[in-house]
C-alpha positions as CSV (number, residue, x, y, z in Angstrom):
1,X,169.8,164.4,168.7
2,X,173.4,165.9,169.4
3,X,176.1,166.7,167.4
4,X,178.2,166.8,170.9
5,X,180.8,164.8,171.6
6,X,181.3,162.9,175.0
7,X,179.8,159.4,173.9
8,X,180.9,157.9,177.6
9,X,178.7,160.6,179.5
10,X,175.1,159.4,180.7
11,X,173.0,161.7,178.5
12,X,175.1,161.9,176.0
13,X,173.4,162.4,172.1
14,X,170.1,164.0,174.1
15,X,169.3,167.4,172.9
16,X,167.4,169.7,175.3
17,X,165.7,173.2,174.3
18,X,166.1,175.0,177.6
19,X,163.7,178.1,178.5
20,X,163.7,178.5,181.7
21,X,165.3,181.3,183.9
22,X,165.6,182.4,187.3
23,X,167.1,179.3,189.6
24,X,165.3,176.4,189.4
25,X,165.1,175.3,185.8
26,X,168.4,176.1,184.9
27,X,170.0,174.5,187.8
28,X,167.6,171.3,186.8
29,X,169.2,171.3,183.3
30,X,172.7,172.0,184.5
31,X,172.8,169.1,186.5
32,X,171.6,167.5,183.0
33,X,174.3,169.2,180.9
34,X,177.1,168.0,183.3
35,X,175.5,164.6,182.2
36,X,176.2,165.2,178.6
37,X,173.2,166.4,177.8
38,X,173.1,168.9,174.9
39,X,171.7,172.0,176.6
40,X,170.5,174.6,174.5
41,X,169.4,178.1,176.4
42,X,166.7,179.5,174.6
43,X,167.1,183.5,176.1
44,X,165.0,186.1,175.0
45,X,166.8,188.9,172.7
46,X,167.0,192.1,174.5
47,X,168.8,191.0,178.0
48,X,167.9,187.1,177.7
49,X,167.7,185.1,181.2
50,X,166.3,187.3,184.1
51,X,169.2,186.0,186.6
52,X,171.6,188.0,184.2
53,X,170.7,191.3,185.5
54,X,170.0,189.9,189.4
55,X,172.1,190.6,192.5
56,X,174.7,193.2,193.1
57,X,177.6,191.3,192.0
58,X,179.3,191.1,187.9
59,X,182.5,190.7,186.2
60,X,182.8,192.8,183.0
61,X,179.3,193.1,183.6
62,X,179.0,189.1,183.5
63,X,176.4,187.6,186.6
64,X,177.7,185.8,189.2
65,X,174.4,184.6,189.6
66,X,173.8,183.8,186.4
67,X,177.1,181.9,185.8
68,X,176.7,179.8,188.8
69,X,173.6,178.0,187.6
70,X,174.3,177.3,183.4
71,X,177.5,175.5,183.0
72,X,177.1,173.3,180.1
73,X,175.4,174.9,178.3
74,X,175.0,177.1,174.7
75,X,172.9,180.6,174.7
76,X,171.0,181.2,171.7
77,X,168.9,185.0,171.4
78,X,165.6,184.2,169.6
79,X,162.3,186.3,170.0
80,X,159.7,183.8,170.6
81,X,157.1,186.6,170.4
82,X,157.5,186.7,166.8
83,X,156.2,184.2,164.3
84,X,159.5,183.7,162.5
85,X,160.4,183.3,166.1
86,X,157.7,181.0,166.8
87,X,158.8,178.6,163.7
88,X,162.4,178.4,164.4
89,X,161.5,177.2,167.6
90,X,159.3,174.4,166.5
91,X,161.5,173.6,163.6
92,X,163.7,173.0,166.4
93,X,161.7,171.3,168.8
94,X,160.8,168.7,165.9
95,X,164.2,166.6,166.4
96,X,164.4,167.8,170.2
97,X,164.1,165.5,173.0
98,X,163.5,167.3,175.9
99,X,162.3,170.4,176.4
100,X,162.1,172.3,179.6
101,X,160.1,175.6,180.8
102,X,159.4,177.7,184.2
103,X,157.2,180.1,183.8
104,X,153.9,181.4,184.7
105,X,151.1,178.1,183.7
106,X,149.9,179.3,180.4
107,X,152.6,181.5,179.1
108,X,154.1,178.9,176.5
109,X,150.5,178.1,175.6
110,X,149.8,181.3,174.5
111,X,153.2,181.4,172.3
112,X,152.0,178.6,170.4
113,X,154.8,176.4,171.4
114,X,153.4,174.6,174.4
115,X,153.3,171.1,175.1
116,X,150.5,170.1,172.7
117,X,151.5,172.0,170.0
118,X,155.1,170.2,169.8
119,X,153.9,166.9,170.6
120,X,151.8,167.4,167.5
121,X,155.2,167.5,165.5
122,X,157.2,165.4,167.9
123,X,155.2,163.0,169.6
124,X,158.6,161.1,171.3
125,X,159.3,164.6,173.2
126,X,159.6,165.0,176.9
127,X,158.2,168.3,178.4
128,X,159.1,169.1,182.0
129,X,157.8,172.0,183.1
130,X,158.7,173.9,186.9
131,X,156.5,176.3,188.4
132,X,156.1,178.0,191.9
133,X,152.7,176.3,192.7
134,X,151.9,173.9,189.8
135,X,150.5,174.0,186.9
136,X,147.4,174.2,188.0
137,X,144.9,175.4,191.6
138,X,144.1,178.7,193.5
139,X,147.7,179.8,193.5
140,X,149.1,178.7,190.0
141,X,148.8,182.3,188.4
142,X,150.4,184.0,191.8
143,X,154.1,185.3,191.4
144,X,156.3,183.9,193.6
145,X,159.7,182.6,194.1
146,X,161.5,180.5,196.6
147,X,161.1,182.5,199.8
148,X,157.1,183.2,198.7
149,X,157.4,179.4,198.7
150,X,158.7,178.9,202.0
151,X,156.3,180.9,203.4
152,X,153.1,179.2,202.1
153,X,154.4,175.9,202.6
154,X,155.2,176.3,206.3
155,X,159.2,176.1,206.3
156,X,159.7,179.8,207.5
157,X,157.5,179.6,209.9
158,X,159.4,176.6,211.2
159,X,162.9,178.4,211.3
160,X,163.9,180.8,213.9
161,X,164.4,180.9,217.6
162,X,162.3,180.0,220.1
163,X,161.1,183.1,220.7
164,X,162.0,185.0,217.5
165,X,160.3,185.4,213.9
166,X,159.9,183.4,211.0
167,X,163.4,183.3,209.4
168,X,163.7,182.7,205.5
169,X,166.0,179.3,204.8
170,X,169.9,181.2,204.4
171,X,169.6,178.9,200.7
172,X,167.0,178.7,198.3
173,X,166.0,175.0,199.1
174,X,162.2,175.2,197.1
175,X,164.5,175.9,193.8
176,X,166.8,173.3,194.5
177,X,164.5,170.7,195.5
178,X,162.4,171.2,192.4
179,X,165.9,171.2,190.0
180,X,166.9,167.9,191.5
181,X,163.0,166.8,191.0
182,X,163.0,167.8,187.7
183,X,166.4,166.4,186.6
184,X,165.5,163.1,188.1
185,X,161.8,163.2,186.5
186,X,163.7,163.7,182.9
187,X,165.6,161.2,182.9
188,X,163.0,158.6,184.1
189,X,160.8,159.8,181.1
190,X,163.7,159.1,178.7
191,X,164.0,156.0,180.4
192,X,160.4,155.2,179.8
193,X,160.7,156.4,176.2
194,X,163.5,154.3,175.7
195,X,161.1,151.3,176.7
196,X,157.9,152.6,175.2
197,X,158.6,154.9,172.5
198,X,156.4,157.2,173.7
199,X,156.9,160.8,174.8
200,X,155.1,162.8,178.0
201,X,154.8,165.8,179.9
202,X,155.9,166.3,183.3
203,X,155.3,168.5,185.8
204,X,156.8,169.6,189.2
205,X,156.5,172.7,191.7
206,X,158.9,174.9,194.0
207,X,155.9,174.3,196.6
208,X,155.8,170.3,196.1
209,X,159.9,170.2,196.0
210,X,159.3,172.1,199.6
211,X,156.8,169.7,201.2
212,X,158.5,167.0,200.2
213,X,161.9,168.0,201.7
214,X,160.0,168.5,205.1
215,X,159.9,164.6,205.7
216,X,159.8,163.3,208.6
217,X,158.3,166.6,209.9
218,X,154.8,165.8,208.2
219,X,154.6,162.7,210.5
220,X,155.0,164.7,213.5
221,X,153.1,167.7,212.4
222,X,149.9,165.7,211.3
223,X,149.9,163.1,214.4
224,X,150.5,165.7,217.2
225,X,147.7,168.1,215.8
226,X,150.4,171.3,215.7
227,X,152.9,172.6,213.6
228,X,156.6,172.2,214.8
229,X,157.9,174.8,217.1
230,X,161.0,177.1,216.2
231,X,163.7,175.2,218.2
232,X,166.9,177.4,217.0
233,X,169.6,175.1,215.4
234,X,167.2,172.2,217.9
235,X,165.2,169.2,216.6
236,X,161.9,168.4,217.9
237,X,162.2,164.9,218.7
238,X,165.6,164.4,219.7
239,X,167.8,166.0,222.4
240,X,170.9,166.8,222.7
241,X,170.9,168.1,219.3
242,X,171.8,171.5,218.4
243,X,174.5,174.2,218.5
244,X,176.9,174.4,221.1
245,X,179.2,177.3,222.4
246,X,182.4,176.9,223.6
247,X,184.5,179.2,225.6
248,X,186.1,181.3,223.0
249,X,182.4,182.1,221.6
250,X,182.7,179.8,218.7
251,X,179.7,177.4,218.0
252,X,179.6,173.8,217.1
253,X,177.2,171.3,216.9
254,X,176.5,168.1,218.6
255,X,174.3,165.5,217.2
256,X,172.8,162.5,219.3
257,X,170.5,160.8,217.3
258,X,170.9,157.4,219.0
259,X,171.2,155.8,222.1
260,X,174.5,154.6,220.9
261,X,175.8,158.4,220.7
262,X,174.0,159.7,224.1
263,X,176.1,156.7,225.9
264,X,179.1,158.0,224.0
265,X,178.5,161.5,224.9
266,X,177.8,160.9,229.0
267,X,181.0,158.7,228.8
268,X,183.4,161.1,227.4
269,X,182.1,164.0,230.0
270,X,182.7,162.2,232.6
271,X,178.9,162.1,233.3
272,X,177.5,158.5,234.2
273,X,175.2,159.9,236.0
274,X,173.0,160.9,233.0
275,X,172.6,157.9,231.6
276,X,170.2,157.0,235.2
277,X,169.0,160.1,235.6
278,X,164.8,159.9,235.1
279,X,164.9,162.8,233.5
280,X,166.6,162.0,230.6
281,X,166.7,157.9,230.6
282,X,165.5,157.8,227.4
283,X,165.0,160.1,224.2
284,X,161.3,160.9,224.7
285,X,162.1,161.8,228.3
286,X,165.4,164.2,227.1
287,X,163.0,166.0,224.7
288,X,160.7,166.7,227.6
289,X,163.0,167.9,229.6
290,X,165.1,169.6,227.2
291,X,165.7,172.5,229.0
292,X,167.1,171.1,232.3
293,X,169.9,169.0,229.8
294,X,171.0,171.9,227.7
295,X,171.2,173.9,231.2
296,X,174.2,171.1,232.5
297,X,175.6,170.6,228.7
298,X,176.1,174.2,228.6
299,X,177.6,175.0,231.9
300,X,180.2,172.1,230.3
301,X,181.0,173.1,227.3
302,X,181.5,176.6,228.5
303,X,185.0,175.3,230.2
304,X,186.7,174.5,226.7
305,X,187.1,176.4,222.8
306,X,184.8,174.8,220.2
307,X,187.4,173.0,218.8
308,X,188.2,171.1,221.8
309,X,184.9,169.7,221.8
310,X,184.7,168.6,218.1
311,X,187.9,166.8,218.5
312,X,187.4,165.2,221.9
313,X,183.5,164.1,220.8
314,X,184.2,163.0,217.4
315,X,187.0,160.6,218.9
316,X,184.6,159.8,221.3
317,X,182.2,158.4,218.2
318,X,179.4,161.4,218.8
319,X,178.7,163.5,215.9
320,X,179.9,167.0,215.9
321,X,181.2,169.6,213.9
322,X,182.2,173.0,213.9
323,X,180.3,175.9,212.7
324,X,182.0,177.4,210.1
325,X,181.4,180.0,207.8
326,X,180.0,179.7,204.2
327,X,183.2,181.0,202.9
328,X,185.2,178.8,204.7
329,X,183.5,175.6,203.7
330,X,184.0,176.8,200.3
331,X,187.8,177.8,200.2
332,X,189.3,175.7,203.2
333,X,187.7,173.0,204.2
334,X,189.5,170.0,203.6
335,X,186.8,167.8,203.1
336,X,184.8,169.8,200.7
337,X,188.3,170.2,198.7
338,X,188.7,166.8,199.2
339,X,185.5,165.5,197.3
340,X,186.2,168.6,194.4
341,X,182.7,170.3,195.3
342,X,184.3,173.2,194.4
343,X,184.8,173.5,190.4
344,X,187.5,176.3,188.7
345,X,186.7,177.3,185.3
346,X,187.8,180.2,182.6
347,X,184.9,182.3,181.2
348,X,185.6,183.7,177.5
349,X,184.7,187.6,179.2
350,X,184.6,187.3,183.4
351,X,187.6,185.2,183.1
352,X,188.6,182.5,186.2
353,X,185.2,181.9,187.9
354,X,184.4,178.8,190.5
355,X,181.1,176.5,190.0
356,X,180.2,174.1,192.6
357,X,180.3,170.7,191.0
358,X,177.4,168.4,190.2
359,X,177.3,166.2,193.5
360,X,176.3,163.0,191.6
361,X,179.6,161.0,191.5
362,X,179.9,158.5,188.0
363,X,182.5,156.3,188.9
364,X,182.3,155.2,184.9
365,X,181.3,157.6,183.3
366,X,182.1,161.0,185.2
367,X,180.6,164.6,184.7
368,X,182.5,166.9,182.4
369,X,182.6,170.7,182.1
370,X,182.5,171.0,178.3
371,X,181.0,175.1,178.2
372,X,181.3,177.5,180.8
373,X,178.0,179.8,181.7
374,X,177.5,181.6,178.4
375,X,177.5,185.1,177.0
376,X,174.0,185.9,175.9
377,X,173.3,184.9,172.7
378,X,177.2,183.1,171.9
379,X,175.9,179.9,170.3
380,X,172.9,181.4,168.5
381,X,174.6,181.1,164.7
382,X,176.0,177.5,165.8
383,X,172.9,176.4,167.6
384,X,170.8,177.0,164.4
385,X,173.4,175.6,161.7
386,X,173.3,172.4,164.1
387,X,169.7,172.3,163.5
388,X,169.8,172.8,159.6
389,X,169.2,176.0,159.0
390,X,171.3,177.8,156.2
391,X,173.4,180.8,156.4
392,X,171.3,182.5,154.3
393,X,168.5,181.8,156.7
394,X,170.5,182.7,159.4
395,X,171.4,186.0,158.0
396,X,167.6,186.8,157.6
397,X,166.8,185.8,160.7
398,X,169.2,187.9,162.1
399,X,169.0,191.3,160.1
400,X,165.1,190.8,160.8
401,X,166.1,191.0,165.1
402,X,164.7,187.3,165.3
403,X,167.8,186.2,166.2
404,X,171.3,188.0,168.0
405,X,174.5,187.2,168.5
406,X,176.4,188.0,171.5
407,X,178.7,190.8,172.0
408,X,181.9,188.1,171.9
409,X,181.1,189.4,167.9
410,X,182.5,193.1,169.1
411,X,186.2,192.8,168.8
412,X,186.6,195.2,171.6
413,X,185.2,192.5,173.9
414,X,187.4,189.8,172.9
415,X,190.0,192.4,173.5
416,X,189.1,193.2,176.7
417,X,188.9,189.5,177.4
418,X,192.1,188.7,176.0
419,X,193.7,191.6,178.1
420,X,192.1,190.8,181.7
């Protein structure tokens, strides 16, 4: 159990050994640790996580990428390639309750710490474990990551215009799906152990996660006989329902998923005579004829700036918004400021930093931000002592290049930290 403190948070007094990189198991234990979880990231000693040395973009030679996905959690450097590696980890894993891995099905078998092995010593623990295509099937041993994943499970083919190619999703929605899966599969099984006593493995997929998310398209898709066409920013079944452009060349988007919201839409153009026309009397008929609709809502909404439109259609009770840019919804939109989606923390070397906050609103017991993303291997000494190891042992450990600290030990980097 944990040492942390926090009592009122959720997951509070869990401990979970953390081993996955990359996206989607670390963003699936994030969303733990801003529970209260205890999150220990088990990183491999020479550059630890693989997102730490992704992208194009670092602060004192910190990862943006890496940063935004491991709030909450403490980096400890172990080599699990090496039997004294191998034994710290079980000796861990012994008092753990929840471990969590995404790599290639097999690797953690063939460490010797896989799910068997520590249930032998620690038959109470929970072992999630995320993977591309599962964990096992034709694909399981293929390497992939979230766009691989779009492609085989049909959500890039789906995306694009009309007449255009398949477009990869603008966010990585297979690794997102299957952290939110994951999360959510964790804490049932602690539930369930809290009930039972016993322990389990769990298992859940980037390509799963991806299917899943296509509901209600599946429906459609296996009823008509044929995939979904690429509509653009359109929906198959329902019409009007896409982007919009005003007359300054600005875009927004009108939504008319009811009757309710057609009505309000004819009513506020001035058009009545929509609402009898055959064409589009109904929604099945407006998707048929989606063309001919778009054609007069077009030659409309040409006559005024986007931002006419949002304002005079959302008073009118129809659904619209603007489109705005990624990094406007992050730094000036009022509602995302509003709800605090948008977290400001101080990292010990990149300095002020923003996360976006767990979306999961405890009204009792709310998230907290108790570590920022950490430097490789900053915990490792701590991690250890809070598992009973000795300084002695840790000393071995270390001189052996089992364990590693982080370069916060350098003075020159606290320096450099101190002086940003």
């Amino acid at each position: 159990m944990s040492k942390e403190t926090g009592s009122r948070l959720p997951l509070s007094g869990y401990t979970i050994l953390d081993l996955s990189v990359m996206t989607a198991g670390p963003v699936g234990t994030m969303l733990l640790g801003d529970m209260g979880a205890d999150v220990i990231k088990v990183e491999e000693p020479a550059r630890g996580d693989l997102a730490r040395d992704l992208g194009n973009q670092f602060v004192h030679g910190e990862s943006v990428q890496f940063m935004s996905q491991n709030r909450n959690k403490r980096s400890l450097r172990l080599d699990l390639k090496s039997p004294q590696g191998h034994d710290v980890f079980l000796r861990m894993a012994q008092t753990a309750d929840v471990i969590v891995e995404n790599f290639r099905p097999g690797t953690v078998d063939r460490l010797g710490i896989g799910y068997e092995a520590v249930r032998a010593i620690n038959p109470r623990i929970i072992y999630a474990s995320a993977s591309a295509f599962g964990q096992t099937g034709p694909y399981a041993a293929w390497p992939a990551n979230d766009p691989i994943v779009q492609a085989v499970a049909g959500l890039m083919d789906m995306t694009g215009e009309p007449e255009g190619l398949p477009v990869r999703l603008g966010a990585p929605l297979p690794d997102f799906g299957a952290a939110a899966m994951m999360a959510l599969g964790i804490t049932a099984a602690l539930l369930h152990r809290e009930r039972t006593g016993a322990g389990q493995r769990l298992d859940t997929s980037l390509l799963g996660a991806s299917l899943f998310s296509t509901i209600p398209r599946d429906g459609e898709a296996i009823r008509s006989g044929k995939a979904p066409s690429r509509l653009g920013s359109g929906h198959p079944t329902m019409v009007p329902y896409r982007n919009y452009q005003g007359s300054d060349g600005k875009y927004f988007f009108a939504a008319c998923f009811t009757e309710k919201f057609w009505r309000n839409l004819c009513q506020v153009l001035n058009r009545a005579d929509l609402l009898t026309d055959a064409r589009f009397i109904d929604n099945t008929r407006r998707t048929e004829n989606r063309e001919q609709l778009d054609a007069i809502l077009e030659e409309i909404f040409a006559t005024q700036p986007a931002s006419h439109w949002v304002q005079v259609l959302s008073q009118a009770d129809v659904p619209s918004a603007a489109v705005q840019d990624y990094h406007t919804a992050l730094t000036a939109d009022l509602q995302i400021k509003h709800i605090g989606a948008v977290l400001h923390l101080d990292h010990p070397v990149a300095g002020p930093l923003t996360n976006l906050a767990n979306p999961i609103n405890f009204h009792g017991s709310p998230t907290q931000v108790r570590h920022p993303p950490p430097v490789l291997g900053q915990h490792s000494a701590e991690v250890l002592r809070q598992f009973g190891f000795s300084q002695e042992e840790i000393d071995g450990l270390t001189s052996q290049g089992v364990v590693r600290g982080s370069r916060l030990d350098d003075a020159a980097v606290h320096d450099e930290a101190k002086g940003r």
